[in-house]
C-alpha positions in Angstrom: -5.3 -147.8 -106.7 -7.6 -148.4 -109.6 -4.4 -148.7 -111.8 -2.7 -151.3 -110.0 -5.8 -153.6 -110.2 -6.4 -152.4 -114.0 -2.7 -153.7 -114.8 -3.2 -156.8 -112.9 -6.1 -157.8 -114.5 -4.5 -157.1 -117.8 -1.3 -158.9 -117.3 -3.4 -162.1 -115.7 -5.9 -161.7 -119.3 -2.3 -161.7 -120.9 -1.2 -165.4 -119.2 -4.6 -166.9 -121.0 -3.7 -165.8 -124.5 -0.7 -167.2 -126.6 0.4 -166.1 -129.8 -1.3 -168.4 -131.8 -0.7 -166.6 -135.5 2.8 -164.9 -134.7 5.7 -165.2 -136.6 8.8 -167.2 -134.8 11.4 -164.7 -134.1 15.0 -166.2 -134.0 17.2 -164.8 -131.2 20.6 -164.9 -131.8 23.9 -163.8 -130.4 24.8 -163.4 -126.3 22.0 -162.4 -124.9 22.4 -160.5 -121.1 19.9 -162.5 -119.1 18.2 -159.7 -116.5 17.0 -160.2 -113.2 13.9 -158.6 -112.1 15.5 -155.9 -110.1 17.3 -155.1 -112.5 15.0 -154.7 -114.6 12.8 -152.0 -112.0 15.7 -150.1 -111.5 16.9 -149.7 -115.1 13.1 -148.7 -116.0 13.3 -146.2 -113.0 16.2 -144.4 -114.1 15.5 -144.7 -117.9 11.4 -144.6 -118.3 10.3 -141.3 -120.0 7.6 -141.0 -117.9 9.2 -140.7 -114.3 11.8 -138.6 -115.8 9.0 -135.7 -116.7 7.7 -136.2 -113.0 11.4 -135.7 -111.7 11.0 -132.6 -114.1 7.9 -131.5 -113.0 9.4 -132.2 -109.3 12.2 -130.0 -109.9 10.0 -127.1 -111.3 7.4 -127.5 -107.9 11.1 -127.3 -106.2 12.2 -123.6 -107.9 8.9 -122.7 -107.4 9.6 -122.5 -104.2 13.0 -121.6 -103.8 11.4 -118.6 -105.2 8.2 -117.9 -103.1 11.1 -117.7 -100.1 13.1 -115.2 -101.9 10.3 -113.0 -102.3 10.4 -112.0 -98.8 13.6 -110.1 -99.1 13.7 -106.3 -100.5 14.3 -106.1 -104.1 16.9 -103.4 -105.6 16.7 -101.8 -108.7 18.9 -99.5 -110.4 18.5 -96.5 -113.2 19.8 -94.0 -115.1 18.3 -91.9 -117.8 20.1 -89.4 -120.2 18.6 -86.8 -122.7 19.6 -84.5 -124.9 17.1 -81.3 -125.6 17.4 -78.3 -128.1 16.1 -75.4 -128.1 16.1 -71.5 -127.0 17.7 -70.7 -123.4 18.2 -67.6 -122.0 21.6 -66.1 -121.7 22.3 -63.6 -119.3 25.5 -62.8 -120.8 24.4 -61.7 -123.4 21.0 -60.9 -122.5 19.1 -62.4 -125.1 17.8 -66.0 -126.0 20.3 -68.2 -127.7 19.7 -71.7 -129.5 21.7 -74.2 -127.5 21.8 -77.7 -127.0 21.4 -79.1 -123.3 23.0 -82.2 -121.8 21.4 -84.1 -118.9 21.9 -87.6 -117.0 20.1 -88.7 -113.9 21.2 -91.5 -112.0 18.6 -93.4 -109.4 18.4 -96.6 -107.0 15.2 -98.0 -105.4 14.4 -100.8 -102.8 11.1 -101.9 -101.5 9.9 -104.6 -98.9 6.5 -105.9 -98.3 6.2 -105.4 -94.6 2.7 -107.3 -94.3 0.4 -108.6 -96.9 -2.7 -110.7 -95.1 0.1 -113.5 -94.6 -0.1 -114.4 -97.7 3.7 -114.8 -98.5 4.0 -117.3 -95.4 0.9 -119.4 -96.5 2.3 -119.1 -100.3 5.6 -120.5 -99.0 3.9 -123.5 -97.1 1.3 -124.3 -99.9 4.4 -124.3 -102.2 6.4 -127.0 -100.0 3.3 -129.5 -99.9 3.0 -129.2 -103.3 6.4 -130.1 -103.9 5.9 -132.9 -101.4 2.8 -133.7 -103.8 5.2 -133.8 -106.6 7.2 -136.1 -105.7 5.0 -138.7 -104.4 3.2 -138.9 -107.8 6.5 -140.0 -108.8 7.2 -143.0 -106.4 3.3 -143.9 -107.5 4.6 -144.1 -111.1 7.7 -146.0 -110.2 5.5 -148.2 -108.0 3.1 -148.9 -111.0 6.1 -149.6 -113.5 7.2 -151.5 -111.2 4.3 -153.4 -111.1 4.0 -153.4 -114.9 7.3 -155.0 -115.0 6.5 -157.6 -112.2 4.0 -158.7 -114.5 5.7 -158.9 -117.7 8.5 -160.8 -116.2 6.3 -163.5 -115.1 4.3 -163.6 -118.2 8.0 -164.7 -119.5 8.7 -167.1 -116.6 4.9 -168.4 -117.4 5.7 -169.0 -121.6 9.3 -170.7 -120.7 7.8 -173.4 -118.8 4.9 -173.7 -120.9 7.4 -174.4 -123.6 9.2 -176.9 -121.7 5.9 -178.9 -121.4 5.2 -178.2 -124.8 8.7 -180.0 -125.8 8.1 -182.5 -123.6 5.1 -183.8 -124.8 6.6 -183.2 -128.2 9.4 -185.9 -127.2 6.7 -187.7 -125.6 4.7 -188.1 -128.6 8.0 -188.5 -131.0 9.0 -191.5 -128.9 5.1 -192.9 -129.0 5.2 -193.0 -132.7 8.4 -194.6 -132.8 7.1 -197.4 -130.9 3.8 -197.4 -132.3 5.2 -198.3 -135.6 7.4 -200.8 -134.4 4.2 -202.3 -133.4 2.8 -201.9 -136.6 5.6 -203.8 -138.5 5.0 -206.4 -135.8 1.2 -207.0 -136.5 0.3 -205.9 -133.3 -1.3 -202.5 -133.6 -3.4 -201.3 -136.6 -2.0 -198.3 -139.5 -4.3 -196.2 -138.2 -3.1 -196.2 -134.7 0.5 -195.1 -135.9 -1.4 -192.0 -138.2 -3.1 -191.4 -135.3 0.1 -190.6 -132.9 2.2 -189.4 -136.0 -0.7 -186.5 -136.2 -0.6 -185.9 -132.9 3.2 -185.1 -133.3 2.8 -182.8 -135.3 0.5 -180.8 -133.4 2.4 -180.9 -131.3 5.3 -179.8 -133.4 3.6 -176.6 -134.1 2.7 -176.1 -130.7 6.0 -175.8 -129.9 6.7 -173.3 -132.4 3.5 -171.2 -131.3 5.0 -171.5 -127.8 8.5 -170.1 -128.8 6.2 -167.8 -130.5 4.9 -166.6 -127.5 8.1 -166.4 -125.6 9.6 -164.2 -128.2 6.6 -161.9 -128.5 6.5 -161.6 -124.3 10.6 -161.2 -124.5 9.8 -158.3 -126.9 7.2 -156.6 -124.7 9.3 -156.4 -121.7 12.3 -155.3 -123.7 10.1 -151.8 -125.5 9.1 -151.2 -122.0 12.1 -150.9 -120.9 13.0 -149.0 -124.0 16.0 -151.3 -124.9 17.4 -150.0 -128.4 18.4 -153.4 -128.7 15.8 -155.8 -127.7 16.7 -159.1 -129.7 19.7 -159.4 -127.1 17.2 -159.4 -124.2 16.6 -162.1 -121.9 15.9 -162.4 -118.3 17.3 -164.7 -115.6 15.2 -167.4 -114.9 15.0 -167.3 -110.5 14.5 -170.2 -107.9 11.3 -169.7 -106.8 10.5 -170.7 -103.3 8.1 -173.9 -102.9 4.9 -172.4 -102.5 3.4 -172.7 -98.8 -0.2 -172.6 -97.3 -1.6 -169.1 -98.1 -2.0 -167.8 -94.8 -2.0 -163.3 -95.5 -3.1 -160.6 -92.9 -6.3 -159.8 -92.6 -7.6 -156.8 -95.6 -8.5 -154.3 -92.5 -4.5 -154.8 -91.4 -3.1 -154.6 -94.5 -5.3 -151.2 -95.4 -4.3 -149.8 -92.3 -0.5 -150.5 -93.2 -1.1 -148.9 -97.2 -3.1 -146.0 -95.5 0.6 -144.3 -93.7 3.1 -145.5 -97.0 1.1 -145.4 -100.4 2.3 -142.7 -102.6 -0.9 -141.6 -104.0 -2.7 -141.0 -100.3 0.7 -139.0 -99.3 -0.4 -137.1 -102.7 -4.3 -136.5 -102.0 -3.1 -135.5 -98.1 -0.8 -132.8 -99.6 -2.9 -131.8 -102.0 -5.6 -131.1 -99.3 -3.5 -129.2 -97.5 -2.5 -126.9 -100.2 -6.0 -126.2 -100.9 -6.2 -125.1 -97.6 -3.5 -122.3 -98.1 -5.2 -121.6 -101.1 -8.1 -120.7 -98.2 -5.4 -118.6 -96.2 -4.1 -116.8 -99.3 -7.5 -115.9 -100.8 -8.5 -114.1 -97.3 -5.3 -112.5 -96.8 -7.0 -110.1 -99.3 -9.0 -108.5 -96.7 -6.4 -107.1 -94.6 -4.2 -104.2 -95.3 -1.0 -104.2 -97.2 2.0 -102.3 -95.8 5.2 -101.9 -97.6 8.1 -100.0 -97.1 10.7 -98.1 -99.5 13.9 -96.5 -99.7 15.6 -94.7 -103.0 18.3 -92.4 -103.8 18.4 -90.2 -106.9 20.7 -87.3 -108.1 21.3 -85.4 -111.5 23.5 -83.3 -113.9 22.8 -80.8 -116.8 25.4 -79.3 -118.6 25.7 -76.9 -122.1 26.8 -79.0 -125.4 28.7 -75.2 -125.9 29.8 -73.5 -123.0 31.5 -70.2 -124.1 31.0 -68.8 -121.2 32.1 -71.5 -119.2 29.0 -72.0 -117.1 29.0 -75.5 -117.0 29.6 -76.8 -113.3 31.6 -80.0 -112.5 29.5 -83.1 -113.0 30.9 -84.7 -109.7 29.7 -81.5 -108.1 26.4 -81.2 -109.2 25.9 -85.0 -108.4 26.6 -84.3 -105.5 24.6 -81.4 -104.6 21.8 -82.2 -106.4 21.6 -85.6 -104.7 18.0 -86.4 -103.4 17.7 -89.2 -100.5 14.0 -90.5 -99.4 12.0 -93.5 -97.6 8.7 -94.0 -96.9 5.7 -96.2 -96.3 2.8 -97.1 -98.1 -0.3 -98.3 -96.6 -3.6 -99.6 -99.2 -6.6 -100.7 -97.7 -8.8 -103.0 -99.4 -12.6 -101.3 -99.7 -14.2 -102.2 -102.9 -13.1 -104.5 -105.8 -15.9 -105.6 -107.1 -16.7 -108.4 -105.0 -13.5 -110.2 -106.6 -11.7 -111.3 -103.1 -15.2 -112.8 -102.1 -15.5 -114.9 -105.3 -11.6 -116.3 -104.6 -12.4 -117.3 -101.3 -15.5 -118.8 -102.2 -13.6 -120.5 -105.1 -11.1 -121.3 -102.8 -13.4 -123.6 -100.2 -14.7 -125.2 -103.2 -10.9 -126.2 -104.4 -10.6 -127.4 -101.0 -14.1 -129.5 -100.4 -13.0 -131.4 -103.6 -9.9 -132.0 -102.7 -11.4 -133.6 -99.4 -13.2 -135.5 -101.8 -10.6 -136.9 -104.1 -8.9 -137.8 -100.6 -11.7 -139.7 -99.8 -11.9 -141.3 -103.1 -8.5 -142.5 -103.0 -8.6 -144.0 -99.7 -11.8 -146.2 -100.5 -10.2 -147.0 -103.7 -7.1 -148.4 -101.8 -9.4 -150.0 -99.5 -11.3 -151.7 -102.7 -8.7 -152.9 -103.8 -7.0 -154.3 -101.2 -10.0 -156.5 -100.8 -10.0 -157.6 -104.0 -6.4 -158.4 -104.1 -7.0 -160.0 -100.9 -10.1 -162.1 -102.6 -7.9 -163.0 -105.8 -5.3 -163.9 -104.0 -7.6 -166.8 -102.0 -9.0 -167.5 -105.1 -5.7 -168.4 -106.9 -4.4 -170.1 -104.3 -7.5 -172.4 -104.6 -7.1 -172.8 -108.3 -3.7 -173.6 -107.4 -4.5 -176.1 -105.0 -7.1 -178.0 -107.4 -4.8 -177.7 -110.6 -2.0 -180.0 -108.5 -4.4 -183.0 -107.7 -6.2 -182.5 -111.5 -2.5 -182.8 -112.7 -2.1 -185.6 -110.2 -5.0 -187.0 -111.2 -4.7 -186.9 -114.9 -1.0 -187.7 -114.9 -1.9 -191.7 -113.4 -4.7 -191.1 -116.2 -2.7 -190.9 -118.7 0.0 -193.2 -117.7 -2.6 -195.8 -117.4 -3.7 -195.7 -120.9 -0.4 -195.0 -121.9 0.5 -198.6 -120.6 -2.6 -200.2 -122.0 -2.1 -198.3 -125.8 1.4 -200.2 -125.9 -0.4 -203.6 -125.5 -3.0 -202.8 -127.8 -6.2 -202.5 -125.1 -7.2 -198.7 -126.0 -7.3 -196.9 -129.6 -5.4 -194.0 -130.5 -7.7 -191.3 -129.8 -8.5 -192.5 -126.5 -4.5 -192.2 -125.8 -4.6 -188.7 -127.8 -7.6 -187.3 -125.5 -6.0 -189.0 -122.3 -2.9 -186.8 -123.4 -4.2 -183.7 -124.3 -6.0 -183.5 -120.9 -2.9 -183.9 -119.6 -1.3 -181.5 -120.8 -4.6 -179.2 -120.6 -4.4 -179.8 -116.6 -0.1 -178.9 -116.8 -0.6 -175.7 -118.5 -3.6 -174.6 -116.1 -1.4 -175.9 -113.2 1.4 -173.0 -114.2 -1.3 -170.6 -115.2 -2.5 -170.9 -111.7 0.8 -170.8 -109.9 2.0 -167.4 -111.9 -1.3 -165.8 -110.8 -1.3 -166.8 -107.5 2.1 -165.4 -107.2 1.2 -162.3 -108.4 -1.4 -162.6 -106.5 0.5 -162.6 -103.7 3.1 -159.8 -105.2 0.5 -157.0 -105.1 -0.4 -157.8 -101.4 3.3 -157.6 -100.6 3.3 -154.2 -102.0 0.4 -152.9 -99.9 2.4 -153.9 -96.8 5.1 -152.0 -98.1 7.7 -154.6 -99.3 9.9 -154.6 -102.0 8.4 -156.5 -104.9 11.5 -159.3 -105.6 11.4 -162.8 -106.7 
């Protein structure tokens, strides 16, 4: 599950950088707003990548369709013709005589393979696991899209409300300057007060633009991985997420034991063990005997290009007299080839110890990162917690010196820094909550349940 974590990580790097230099992108026209769901599903039936594992599935699938048919005879059919010249002896005229000669043979075969070391029953089973291999590496790359787009989706839901506080304290700091200059024209506060709040409205003027920045850029990603030909009309629904409760998961042992019987990618390791083991079977079926069987019918006709004489007999006679009938058995017996059967099996345990190996591998990396989803998840729920009393905390802050700036008791930039830490403490407060949600996403998934928000 390296993946999983990998794409986490990246997507949780992604909420702590903002498009600081990108260029606003104007969105205009209707715009279909999508919801998540909708958004897994259309990526599952669209994405280029699970479409070549549903074509790779579909080959594994013929494959064998066809390792079943091969344990029925086959039947083959001929027929040759010739045409020969040359000098034939005539007894008619007791002499040779240059004629030309006319033949067609007509033949049909069929053969079975009667035994073969087993090998057509252990090719047949290795062939269905690895179609069952097949198609579990495809529900692991739906799961990771899915993922992918979990991610994405609330990297959007993340810059939205980060530009709702970003307008906020824009109208915040609009309405501030208003009233600072009114003071100003009273006498009461100082021009440098009123410079001081009108610059701070205009930072944060552009950080509102940086912030629809952001959401533009984060629209766009989600759109191209979707592969939207039109992403400009993208837009996602914006969903009622429940209140978020006391963080109170399973234990990691339960949970692994839960991932260990429904992830994809130990179904895949599992099957792909257990074809290596009829790899095993099929490399010593080499040492026993083979025995096939075979039946075939054959018959012919010659006739003279120029008969004078008349010779020439029917052609429906001679097939029919000429007509040759035969089965028989054919037994080989393995004695020397050069050591080459040996080698395969040996070969063949090797395949097999690694793919006990990779099994192994993938089950301690499930079990890895099940703890460390486990351990982010605490973790983010304790940011969580201490970013809501910091916002708390800072809020009465900055009210305070809000109401003593009005009356002239603190400067400017002690109002600017009071406010900027507020809104420093906001913006960690939803980093936190998108993360622990996440957070909280991927350990839903372990258990098996349908990532939905």
């Amino acid at each position: 599950m390296k993946s999983i974590i990998a794409i986490a990580t990246i997507l949780l790097m992604a909420i702590n950088v903002q498009a600081q230099d990108s260029l606003k992108i104007e969105w205009q026209g209707q715009k279909k707003q999508w919801p998540l769901l909708e958004c897994i599903t259309y990526a599952h039936e669209n994405n280029i990548t699970i479409k070549r594992q549903a074509v790779n599935t579909e080959y594994q699938e013929n494959i064998l369709k066809q390792s079943k048919l091969e344990r029925l005879p086959d039947l083959s059919a001929s027929s040759d013709g010739s045409l020969s010249f040359g000098y034939t002896w005539v007894q008619q005229e007791a002499q040779n005589v240059d004629q030309n000669i006319r033949s067609l043979g007509i033949s049909a075969n069929s053969n079975v393979n009667v035994f073969s070391g087993l090998s057509n029953s252990n090719r047949i089973k290795r062939n269905k696991v690895d179609l069952l291999a097949a198609i579990e590496n495809m529900e692991k790359t739906k799961n990771d899209i899915g993922l992918l787009i979990t991610g994405h989706y609330l990297q959007i839901l993340f810059n939205k409300e980060l530009l709702n506080v970003a307008n906020e304290q824009y109208e915040t700091s609009k309405l501030q300057a208003d009233r600072t200059k009114k003071l100003v024209d009273a006498g009461s506060q100082a021009m440098g007060s009123f410079l001081e709040i009108k610059s701070q409205a205009a930072k944060e003027a552009l950080n509102v633009t940086q912030q629809e920045n952001a959401l533009a850029m984060s629209l766009l990603d989600l759109a191209q991985l979707l592969d939207l030909e039109r992403p400009i009309e993208f837009d996602i629904q914006t969903p009622e997420l429940p209140e978020l409760t006391a963080f109170t998961p399973e234990p990691p042992a339960d949970i692994y034991s839960v991932a260990l019987e429904i992830m994809p990618e130990i179904k895949s390791a599992t099957y792909n063990t257990e074809s290596k083991e009829y790899d095993l079977k099929i490399a010593k079926g080499n040492y026993y005997p083979t025995l096939g069987v075979g039946a075939g019918i054959s018959t012919n006709a010659n006739w003279l290009a120029d008969d004078p004489y008349d010779s020439n007999r029917p052609l429906d006679e001679q097939f029919k007299t000429n007509q040759n009938t035969y089965i028989g058995a054919r037994l080989s017996i393995p004695i020397f080839n050069r050591l080459q059967t040996r080698n395969n099996v040996a070969n063949a345990k090797l395949g097999l110890m690694d793919a006990q190996y990779q099994l192994k591998a993938e089950k301690l990396s499930l079990r890895k990162s099940i703890q460390q989803a486990y351990a982010d998840a605490v973790a983010a729920y304790n940011k969580y917690l201490s970013s809501e009393e910091a916002v708390s905390s800072f809020a009465e802050s900055f009210r305070y010196t809000e109401k003593k700036f009005n009356v002239g008791l603190v400067n400017s930039v002690d109002y600017n820094v009071a406010k900027t830490d507020f809104t420093r403490a906001q913006s960690d407060l939803l980093q936190s909550k998108y993360e622990y949600i996440l957070r909280t996403k991927i350990l839903d998934f372990y258990k098996g349940i349908p990532i939905k928000l």
